[in-house]
N, C-alpha and C positions, 0 to 999 in steps of 0.2 A: 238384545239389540233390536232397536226397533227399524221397520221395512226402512224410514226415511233417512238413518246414518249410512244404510249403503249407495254409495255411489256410483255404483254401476245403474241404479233405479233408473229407467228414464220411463216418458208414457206410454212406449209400448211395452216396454213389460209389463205395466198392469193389464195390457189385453193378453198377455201370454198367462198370466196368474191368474186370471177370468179363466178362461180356457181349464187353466189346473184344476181349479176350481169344481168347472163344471164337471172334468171326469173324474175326480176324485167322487165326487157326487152321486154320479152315475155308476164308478167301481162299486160302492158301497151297498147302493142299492141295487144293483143288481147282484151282489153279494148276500142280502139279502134274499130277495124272490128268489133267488135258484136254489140257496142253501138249506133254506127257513122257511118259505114258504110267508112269511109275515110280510108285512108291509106298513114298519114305523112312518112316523108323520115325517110330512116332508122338511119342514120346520127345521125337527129336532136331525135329521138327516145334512139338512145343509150347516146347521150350525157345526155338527161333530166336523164336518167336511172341511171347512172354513178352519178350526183348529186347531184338526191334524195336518191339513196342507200347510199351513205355516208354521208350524212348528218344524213340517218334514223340512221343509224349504230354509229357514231359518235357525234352526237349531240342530237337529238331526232327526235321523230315522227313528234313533231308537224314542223319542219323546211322542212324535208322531203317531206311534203302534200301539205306544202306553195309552195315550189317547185313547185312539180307535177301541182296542181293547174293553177297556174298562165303561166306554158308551156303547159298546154290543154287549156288555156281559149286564149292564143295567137294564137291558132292553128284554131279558128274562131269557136267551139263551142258552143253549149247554156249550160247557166250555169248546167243545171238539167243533162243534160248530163255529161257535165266536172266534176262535183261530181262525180258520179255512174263512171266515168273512174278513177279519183283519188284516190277512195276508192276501186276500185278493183286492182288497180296497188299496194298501200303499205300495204292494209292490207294483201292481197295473199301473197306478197312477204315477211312478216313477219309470217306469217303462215308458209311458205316454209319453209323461213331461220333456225324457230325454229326446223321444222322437218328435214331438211338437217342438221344441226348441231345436232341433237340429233344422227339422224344417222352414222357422223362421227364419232361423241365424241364416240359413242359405238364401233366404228372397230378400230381407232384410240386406247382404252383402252385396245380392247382384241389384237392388232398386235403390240402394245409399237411403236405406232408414234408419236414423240416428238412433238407436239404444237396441238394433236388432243388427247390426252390421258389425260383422269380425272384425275387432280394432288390430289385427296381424298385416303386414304386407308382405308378398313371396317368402323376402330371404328369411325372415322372423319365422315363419310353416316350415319353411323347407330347414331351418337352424335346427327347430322344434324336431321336426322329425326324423332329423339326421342324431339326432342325443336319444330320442324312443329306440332310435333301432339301433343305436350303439349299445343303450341299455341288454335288450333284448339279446343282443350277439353274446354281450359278455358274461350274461346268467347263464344262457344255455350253454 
C-alpha cells in the first residue's frame, strides 16, 4: 500500500516522516561509529534509512529489520555486530517516532494544525479511557 491511499496523510506528516527519516538516519549511523568503528557512505546510509522507515511505518517492523539487516550485513559486518546496529537503528527510531509524534500530535492539538491535531473531543478520551481501564480492571 502506497503512502498516498492513506488518508490520514496530510502535509504535515511528511515533515514528521522528514524528521523519521532523519533519526532513523542518525540511529544507524551512529550504530555504526560506536559499534564498528566504520563509516559507510552517506548515500548508501540514507537510502537503507528511507527503506527501512517505510517499510517500518508502512508495512511492519518485522520487514524494516529485514532490511536493516541484510544492508549492515552487506556492509562486511559480523553478524553480532550487525544485530546490536539493527536493533539500535529501528528500535531508537521507533522510540523517537512515537515521542516526536506525541510531541506534535500535542502542539498540533493545542495550535488546530490540520493532519497533527487529535481528531477525539473529551467525551470520545474520556469513552476511550474509561474501556482501557475497564480492560485493565478485569485482566487483573
Amino acid at each position: 500500500m502506497s503512502p498516498s491511499e492513506y488518508q490520514f496523510i496530510k502535509p504535515a506528516d511528511f515533515v514528521v516522516m522528514a524528521l523519521g527519516l532523519f533519526m532513523y538516519y542518525e540511529f544507524l549511523k551512529t550504530g555504526f561509529e560506536v559499534f564498528t568503528y566504520k563509516k559507510p557512505s552517506k548515500l548508501y546510509l540514507f537510502t537503507v534509512s528511507l527503506i527501512s522507515m517505510g517499510l517500518t511505518l508502512f508495512l511492519g517492523v518485522l520487514p524494516g529489520i529485514l532490511v536493516t539487516l541484510l544492508a549492515v550485513l552487506l556492509t562486511g559486518v559480523n553478524i553480532v555486530e550487525t544485530l546490536i546496529i539493527t536493533l539500535t537503528a529501528e528500535f531508537g527510531f521507533i522510540i523517537g517516532f512515537f515521542t516526536l509524534y506525541f510531541i506534535f500530535t500535542t502542539v498540533g492539538t493545542i495550535l488546530g494544525i490540520e493532519g497533527l491535531k487529535l481528531n477525539l473531543d473529551w467525551d470520545e478520551l474520556l469513552h476511550y479511557a474509561s474501556l482501557k481501564m475497564d480492560t485493565i480492571l478485569v485482566n487483573s
